[in-house]
N, C-alpha and C positions, 0 to 999 in steps of 0.2 A: 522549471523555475521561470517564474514570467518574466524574468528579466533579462533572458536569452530568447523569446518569443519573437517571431518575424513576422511578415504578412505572411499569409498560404498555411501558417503549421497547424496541424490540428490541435484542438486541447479539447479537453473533456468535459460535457458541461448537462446534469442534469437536474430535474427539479424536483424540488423537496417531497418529504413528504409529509402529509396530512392526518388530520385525526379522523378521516376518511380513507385515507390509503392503507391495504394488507400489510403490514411490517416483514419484511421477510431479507435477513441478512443483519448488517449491522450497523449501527451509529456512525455515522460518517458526518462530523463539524463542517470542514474545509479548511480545519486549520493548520500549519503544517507543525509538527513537533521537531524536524528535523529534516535534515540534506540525506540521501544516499548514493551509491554509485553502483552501476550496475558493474558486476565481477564477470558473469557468466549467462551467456544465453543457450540455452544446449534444447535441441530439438526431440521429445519422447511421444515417439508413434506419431500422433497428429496433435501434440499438444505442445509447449514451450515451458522449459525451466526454468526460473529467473532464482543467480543468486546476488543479491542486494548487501552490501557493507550498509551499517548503522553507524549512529555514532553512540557510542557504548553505553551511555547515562539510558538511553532507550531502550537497552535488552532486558532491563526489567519489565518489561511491560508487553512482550512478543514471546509469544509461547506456541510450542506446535500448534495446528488443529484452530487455531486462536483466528483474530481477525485483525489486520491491518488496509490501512487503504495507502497506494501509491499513487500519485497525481490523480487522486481524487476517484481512484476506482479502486473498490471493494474487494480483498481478496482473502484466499486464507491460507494462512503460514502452514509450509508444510513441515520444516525445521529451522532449527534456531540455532545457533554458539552466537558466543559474544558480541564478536564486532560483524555478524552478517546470519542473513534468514534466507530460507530459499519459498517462493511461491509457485504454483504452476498454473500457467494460462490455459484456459480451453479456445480451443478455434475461434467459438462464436466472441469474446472478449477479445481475443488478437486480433480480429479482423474489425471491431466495431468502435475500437479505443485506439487513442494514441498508440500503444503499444506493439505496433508494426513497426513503426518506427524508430524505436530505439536499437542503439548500439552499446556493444560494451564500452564502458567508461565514462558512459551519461550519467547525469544527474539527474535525480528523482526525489519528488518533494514526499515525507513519511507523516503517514499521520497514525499514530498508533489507539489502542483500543481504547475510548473513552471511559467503559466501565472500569477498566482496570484502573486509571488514576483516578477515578474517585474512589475507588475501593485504596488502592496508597492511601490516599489522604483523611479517612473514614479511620483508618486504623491506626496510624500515628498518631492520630489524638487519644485514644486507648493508650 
C-alpha cells in the first residue's frame, strides 16, 4: 500500500508490455481490486507458501490453478475458500520482488483476474 511506503523499501516496478513482446502469463492492469493480509507464511522445500485473506465480494473471481497478482506480481492461485487463497513463491520471485519482505499481518494490494470480470459483466447482460 503506497501509503505506508518509506524511503529504502522496495516495490515492484515493471514494464509494460507491447504488441512486440511474447505474452506469456497474465493480464496485469495495476489496478488494485482490493486490500489483503497475509495469514501465513510456511516454508516448502525451497519455496514459500503464502496464505492471503480477501475480502469476500472478490472470491468470485479467484479460482485454483487461476491467476492473481499481489503488489503487482503475477502469481497463480494454488487454492481458494472464501475469505482467503493460498499462492506459492518460487525462489527466484522471493528473492527478486518485494516479497522477502513481508511478514505475517501485512497488507497487500489484490488485483484479481481481469478476464474473469469481463466475462461477470459479458454474462449478466445475458
Amino acid at each position: 500500500m503506497l501509503k505506508k511506503l518509506e524511503i529504502d523499501n522496495v516495490v515492484n516496478l515493471e514494464l509494460p508490455t507491447t504488441a512486440k513482446t511474447l505474452f506469456s502469463g497474465h493480464i496485469v492492469s495495476g489496478h488494485i481490486d482490493g486490500v489483503g493480509v497475509i495469514k501465513e507464511v510456511k516454508v516448502d522445500g525451497n519455496s514459500r507458501m503464502l496464505t492471503i485473506t480477501m475480502p469476500q465480494d472478490l472470491g468470485r473471481y479467484v479460482v485454483g490453478k487461476g491467476s492473481i497478482a499481489i503488489n503487482g506480481i503475477s502469481l497463480t492461485v494454488i487454492d481458494v475458500a472464501p475469505a482467503y487463497f493460498t499462492v506459492g513463491i518460487i525462489p527466484y520471485t522471493w528473492k527478486h520482488t518485494m516479497l522477502h519482505q513481508i511478514e505475517v499481518g501485512d497488507s497487500l494490494n489484490i488485483e484479481v483476474d481481469m478476464i474473469a470480470k469481463y466475462l461477470e459483466k459479458l454474462l449478466r447482460k445475458k
